[in-house]
N, C-alpha and C positions, 0 to 999 in steps of 0.2 A: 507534554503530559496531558492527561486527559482521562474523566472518570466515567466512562460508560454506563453504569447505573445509580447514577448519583445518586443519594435518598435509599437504596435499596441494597448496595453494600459498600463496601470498602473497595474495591477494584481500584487497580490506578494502573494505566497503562502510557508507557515511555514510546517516543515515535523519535527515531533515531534517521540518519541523512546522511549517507556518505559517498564519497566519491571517486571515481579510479578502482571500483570495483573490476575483478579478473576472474574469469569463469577455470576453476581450480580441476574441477570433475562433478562428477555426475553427484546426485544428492546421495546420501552413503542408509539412510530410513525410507525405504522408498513406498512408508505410509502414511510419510508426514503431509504432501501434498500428488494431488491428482494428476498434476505436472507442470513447470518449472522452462519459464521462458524470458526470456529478454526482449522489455517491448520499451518501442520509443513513446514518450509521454505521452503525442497525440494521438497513438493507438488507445493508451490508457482510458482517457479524457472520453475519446469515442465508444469504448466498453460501458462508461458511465451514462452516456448518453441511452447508449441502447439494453441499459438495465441486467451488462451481463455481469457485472459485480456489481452484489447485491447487500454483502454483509457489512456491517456497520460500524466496525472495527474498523475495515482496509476502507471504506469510504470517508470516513473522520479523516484519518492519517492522509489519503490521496487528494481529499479537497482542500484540508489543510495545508499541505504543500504547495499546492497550486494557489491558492489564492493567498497563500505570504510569501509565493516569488520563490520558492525554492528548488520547485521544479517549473520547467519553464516551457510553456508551449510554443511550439513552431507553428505560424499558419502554414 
């Protein structure tokens, strides 16, 4: 959990972790995202690196994971 504008409102946002995810079908809103891929961490890690997610929502939740071990990078 975690309050993105601390001071400035009330927001609380939940970072949730699961595992044995199974790709069901396609996304059924398809203007909820630009598009919808499965990447292995260290691609993630590397997106970070080269600044191509940028928002600060999914960067909180993805460095947070990574650095409490919950996702776990492969060299």
């Amino acid at each position: 959990m975690f309050h993105p504008s601390n001071g400035l409102s009330d927001q609380t946002f939940h970072i949730f972790h699961c595992a044995g995810a199974e790709h069901v079908g396609d996304p059924t809103d398809l203007t909820e995202a630009s598009r919808v891929e499965w990447r292995p961490v260290h691609d993630v890690v590397e997106s970070i690196r080269a600044g191509d997610i940028t928002d600060g929502l999914s960067l909180t939740a993805l460095t947070s994971a990574i650095t409490l071990g919950i996702l776990h990078v492969q060299s």
